[in-house]
N, CA, C and O atoms as a DFTB+ gen file, in Angstrom:
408 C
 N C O
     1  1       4.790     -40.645     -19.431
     2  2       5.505     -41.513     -18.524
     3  2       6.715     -40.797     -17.927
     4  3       6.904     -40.845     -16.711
     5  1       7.504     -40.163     -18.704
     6  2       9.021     -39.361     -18.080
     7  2       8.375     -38.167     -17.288
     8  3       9.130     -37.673     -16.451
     9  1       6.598     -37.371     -17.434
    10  2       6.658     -36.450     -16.052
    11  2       6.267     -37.120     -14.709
    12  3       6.243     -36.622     -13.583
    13  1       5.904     -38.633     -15.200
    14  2       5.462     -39.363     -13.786
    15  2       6.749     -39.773     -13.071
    16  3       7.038     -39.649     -11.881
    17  1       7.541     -40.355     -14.207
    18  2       8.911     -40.522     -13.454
    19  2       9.530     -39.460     -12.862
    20  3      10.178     -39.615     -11.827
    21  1       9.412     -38.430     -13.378
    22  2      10.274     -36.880     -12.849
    23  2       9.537     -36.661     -11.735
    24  3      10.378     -36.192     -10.968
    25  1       8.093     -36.711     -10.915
    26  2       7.328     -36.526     -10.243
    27  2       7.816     -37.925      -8.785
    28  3       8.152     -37.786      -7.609
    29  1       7.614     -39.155      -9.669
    30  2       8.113     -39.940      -8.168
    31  2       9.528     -39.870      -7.733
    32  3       9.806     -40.271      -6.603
    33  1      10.600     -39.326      -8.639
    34  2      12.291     -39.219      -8.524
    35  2      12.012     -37.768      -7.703
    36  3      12.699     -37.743      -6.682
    37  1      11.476     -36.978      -7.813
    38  2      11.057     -35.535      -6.855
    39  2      10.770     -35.702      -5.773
    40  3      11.404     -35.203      -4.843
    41  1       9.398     -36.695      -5.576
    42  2       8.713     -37.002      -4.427
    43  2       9.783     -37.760      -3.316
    44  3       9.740     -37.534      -2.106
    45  1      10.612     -38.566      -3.874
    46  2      11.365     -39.671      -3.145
    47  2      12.718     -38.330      -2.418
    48  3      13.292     -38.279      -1.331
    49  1      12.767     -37.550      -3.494
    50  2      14.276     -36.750      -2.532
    51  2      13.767     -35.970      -2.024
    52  3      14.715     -35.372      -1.515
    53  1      12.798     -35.396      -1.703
    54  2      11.927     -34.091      -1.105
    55  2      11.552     -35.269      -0.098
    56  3      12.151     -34.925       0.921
    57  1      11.151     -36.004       0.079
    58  2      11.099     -37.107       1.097
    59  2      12.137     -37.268       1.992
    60  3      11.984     -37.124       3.205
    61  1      13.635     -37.686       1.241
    62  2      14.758     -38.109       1.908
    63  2      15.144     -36.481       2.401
    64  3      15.760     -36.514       3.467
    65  1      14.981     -35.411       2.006
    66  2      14.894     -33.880       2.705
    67  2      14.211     -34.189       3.662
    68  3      14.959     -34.672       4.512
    69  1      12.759     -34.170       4.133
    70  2      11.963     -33.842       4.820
    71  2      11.563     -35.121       5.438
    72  3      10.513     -35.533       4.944
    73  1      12.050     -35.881       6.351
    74  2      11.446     -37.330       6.020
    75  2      10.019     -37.120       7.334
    76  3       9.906     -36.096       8.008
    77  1       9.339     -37.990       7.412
    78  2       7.751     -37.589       8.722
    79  2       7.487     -38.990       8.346
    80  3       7.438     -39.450       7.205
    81  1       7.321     -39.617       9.496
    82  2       6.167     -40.628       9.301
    83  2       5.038     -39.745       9.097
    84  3       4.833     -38.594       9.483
    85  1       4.161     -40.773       8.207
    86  2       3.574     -39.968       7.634
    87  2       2.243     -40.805       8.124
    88  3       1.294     -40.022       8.120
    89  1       1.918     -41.871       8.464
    90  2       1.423     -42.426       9.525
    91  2       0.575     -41.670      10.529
    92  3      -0.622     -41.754      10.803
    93  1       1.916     -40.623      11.170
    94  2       0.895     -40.124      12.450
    95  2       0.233     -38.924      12.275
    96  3       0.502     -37.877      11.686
    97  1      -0.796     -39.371      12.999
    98  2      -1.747     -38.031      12.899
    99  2      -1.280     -36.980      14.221
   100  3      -0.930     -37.264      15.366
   101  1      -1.403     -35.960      13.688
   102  2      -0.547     -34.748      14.867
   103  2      -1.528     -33.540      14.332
   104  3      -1.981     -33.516      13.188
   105  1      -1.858     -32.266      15.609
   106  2      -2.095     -31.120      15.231
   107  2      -0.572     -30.332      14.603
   108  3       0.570     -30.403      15.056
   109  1      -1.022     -29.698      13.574
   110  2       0.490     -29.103      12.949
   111  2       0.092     -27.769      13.769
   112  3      -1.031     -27.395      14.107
   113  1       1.130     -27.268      13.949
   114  2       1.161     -25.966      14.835
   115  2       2.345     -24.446      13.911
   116  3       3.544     -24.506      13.642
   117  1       1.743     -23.739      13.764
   118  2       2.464     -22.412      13.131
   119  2       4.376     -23.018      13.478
   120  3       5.264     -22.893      12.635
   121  1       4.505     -23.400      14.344
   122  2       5.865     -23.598      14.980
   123  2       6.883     -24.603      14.354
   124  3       8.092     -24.601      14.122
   125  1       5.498     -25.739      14.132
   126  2       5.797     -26.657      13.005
   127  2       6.396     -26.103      11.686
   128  3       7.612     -26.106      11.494
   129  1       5.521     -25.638      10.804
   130  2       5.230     -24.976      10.013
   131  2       7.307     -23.815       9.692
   132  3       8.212     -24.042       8.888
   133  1       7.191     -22.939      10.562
   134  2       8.083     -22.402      11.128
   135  2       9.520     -22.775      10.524
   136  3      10.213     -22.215       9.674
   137  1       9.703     -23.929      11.285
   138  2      11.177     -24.780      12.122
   139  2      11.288     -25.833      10.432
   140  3      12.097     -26.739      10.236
   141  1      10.301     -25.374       9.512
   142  2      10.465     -26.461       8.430
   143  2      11.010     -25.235       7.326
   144  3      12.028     -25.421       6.659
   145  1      10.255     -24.050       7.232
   146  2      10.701     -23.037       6.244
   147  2      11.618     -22.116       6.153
   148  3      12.036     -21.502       5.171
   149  1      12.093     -22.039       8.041
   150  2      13.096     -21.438       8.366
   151  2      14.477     -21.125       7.373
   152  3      15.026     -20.043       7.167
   153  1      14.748     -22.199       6.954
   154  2      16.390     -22.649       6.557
   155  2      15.573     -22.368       5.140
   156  3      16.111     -21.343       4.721
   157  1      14.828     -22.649       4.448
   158  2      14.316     -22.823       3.115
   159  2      14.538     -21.215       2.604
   160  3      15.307     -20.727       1.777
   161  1      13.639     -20.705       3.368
   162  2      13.422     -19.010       3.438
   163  2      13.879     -18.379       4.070
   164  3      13.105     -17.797       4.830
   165  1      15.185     -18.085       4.201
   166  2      16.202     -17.176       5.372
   167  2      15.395     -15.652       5.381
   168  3      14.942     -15.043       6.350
   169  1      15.390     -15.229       3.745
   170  2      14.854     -13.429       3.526
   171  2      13.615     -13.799       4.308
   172  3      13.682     -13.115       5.329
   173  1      12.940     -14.251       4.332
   174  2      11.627     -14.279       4.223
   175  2      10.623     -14.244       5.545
   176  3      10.258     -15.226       6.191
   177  1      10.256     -12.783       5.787
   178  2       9.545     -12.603       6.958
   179  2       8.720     -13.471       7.631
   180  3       7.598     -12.966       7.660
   181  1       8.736     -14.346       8.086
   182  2       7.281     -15.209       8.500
   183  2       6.009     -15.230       9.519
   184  3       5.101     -15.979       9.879
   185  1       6.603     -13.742       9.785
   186  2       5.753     -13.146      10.496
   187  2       4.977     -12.125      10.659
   188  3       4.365     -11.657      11.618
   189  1       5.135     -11.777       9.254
   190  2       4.533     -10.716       8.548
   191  2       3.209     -11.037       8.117
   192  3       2.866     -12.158       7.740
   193  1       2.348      -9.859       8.189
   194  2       0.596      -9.829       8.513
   195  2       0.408     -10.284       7.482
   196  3      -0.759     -10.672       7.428
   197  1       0.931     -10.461       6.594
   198  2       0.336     -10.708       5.208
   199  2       1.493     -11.797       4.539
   200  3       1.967     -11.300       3.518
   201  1       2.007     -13.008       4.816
   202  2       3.231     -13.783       4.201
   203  2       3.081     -13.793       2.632
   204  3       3.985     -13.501       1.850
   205  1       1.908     -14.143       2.319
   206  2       1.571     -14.070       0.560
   207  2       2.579     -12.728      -0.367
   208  3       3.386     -12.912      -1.279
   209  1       2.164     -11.447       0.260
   210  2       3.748     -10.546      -0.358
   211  2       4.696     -10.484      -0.089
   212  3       5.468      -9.794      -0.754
   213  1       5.246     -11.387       1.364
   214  2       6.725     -11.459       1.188
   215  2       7.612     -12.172      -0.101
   216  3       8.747     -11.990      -0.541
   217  1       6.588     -12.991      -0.429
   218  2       6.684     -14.437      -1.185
   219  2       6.885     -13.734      -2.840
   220  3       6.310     -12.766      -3.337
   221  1       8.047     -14.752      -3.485
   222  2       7.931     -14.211      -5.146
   223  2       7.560     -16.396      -5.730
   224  3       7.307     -17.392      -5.053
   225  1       7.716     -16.193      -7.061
   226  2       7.085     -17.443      -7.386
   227  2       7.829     -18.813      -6.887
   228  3       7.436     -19.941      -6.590
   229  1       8.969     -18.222      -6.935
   230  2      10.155     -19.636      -5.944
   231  2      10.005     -19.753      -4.826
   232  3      10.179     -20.832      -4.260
   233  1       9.617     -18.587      -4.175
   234  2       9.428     -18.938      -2.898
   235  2       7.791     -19.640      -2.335
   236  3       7.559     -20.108      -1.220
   237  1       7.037     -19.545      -3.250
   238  2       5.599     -20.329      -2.843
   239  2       5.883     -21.125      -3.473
   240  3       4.994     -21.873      -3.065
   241  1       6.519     -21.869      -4.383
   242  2       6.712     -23.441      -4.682
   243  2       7.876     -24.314      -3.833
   244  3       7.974     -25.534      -3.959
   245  1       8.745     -23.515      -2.950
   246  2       9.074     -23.989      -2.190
   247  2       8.535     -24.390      -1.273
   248  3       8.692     -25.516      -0.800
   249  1       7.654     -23.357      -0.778
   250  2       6.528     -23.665       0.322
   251  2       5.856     -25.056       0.178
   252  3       5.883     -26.001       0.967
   253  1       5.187     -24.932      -1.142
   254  2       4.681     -26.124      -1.535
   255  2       5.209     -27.514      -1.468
   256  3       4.444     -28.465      -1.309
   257  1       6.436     -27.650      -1.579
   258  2       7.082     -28.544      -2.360
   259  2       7.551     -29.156      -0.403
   260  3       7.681     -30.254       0.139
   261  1       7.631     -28.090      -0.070
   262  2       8.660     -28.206       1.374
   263  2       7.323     -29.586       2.134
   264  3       7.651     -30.705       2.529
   265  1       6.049     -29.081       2.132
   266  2       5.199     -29.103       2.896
   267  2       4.328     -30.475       2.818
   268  3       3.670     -31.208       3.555
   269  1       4.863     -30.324       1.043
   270  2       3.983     -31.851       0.488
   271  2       5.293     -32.816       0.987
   272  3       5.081     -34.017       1.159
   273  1       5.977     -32.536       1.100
   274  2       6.808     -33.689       0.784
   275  2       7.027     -33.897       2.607
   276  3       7.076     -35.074       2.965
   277  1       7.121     -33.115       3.417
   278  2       7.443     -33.405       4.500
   279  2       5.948     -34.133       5.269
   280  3       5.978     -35.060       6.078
   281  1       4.881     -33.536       4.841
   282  2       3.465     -34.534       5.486
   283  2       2.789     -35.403       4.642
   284  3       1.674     -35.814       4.961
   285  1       3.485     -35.833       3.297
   286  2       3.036     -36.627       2.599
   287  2       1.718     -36.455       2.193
   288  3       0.980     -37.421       2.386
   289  1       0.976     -34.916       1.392
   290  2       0.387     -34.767       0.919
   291  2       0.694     -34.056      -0.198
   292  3       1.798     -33.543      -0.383
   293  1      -0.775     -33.960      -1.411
   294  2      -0.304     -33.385      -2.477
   295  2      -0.806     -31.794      -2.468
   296  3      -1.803     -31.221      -2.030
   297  1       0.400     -31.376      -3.176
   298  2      -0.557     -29.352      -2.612
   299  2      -0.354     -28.910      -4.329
   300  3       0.692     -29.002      -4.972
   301  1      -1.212     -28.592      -4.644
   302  2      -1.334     -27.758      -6.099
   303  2      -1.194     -26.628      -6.350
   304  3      -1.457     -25.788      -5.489
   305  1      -0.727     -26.253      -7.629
   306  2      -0.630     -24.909      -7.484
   307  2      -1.931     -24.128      -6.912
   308  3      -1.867     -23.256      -6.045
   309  1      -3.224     -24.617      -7.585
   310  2      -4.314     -24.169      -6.813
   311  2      -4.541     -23.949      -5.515
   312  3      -5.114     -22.975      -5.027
   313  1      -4.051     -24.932      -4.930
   314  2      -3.098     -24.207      -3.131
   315  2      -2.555     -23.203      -2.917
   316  3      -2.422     -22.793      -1.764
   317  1      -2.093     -22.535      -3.995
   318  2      -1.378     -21.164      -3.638
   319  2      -1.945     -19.784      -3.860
   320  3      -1.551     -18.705      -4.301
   321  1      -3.135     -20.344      -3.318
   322  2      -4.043     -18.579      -3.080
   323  2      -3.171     -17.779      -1.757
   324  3      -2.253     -18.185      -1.045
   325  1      -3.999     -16.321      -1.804
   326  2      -3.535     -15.597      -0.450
   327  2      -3.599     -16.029       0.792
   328  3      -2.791     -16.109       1.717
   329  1      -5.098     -16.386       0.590
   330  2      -5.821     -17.179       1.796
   331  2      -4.931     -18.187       2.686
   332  3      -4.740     -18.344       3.892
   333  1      -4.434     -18.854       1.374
   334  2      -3.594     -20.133       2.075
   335  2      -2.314     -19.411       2.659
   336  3      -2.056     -19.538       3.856
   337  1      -1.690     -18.826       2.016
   338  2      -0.549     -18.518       1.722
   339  2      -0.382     -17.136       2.967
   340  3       0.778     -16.779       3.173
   341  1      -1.304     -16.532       3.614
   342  2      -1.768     -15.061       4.440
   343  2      -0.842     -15.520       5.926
   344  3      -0.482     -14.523       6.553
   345  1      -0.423     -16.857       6.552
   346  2       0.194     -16.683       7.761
   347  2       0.532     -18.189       7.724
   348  3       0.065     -19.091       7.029
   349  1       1.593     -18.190       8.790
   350  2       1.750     -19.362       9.030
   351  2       0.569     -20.306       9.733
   352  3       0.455     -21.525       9.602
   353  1      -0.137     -19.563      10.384
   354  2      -1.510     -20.379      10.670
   355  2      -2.207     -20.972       9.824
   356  3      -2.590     -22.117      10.067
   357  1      -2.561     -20.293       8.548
   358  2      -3.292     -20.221       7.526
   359  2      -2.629     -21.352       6.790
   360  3      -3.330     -21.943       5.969
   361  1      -1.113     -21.830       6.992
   362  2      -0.696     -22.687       6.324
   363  2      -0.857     -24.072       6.801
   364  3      -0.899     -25.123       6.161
   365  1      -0.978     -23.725       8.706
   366  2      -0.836     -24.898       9.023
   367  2      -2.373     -25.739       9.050
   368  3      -2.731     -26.874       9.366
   369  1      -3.149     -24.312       8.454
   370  2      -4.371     -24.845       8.207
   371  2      -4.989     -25.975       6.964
   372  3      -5.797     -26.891       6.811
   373  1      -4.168     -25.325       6.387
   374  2      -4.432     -25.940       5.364
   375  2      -3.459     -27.530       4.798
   376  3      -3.725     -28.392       3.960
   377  1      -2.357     -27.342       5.680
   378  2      -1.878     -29.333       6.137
   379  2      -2.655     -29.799       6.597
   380  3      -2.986     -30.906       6.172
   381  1      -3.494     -29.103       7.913
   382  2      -3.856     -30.456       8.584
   383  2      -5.735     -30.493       7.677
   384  3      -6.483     -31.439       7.919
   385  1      -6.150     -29.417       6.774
   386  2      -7.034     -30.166       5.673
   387  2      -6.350     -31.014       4.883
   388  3      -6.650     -32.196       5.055
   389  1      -5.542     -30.796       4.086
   390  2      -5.005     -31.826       3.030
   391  2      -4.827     -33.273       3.870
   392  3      -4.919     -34.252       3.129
   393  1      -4.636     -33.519       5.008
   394  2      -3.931     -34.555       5.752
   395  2      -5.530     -35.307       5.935
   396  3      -5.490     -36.531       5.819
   397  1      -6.568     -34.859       6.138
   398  2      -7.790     -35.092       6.445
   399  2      -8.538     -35.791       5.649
   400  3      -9.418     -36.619       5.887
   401  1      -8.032     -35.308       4.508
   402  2      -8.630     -35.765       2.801
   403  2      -7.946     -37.000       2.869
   404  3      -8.574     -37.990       2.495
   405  1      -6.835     -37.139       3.254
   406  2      -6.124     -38.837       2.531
   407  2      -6.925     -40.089       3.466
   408  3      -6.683     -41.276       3.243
């Protein structure tokens, strides 16, 4: 019960961070994507051929954390392959799957 509570007390301020109706359906665009990790990840190249090695373990659970909470989906660590993780395209690919599933 206290990691479900620690999980909806997370969800609710990563919310009040990131708030989106979450309602609308939108193509997410690299730009999107972008203008959300910017401030999160100052070091952090995002335009680099390969984003997965810019990245250390804080910085892909930020990713995560940034992404679920701002489109109101859930992203797992299992989300954090290369694949996903290889460009900002690749990321915004994989919102607008998770968004598809709900």
């Amino acid at each position: 019960m206290l990691t479900t509570l620690k999980h909806i007390c997370l969800q609710d301020f990563l919310s009040y961070l990131c708030p989106l109706n979450h309602q609308t359906k939108q193509m997410i665009s690299k730009e999107d994507i972008r203008s959300l990790l910017e401030e999160a990840l100052p070091l952090v190249d995002l335009d680099s051929d390969f984003l997965f090695s810019e990245l250390d373990s804080l910085g892909v659970t930020t990713i995560l954390m940034l992404l679920s909470a701002h489109y109101g989906i859930t992203l797992e660590s299992e989300d954090a392959t290369p694949k996903n993780l290889k460009s900002l395209e690749s990321l915004a690919a994989l919102v607008e799957a998770k968004l598809q599933e709900k």
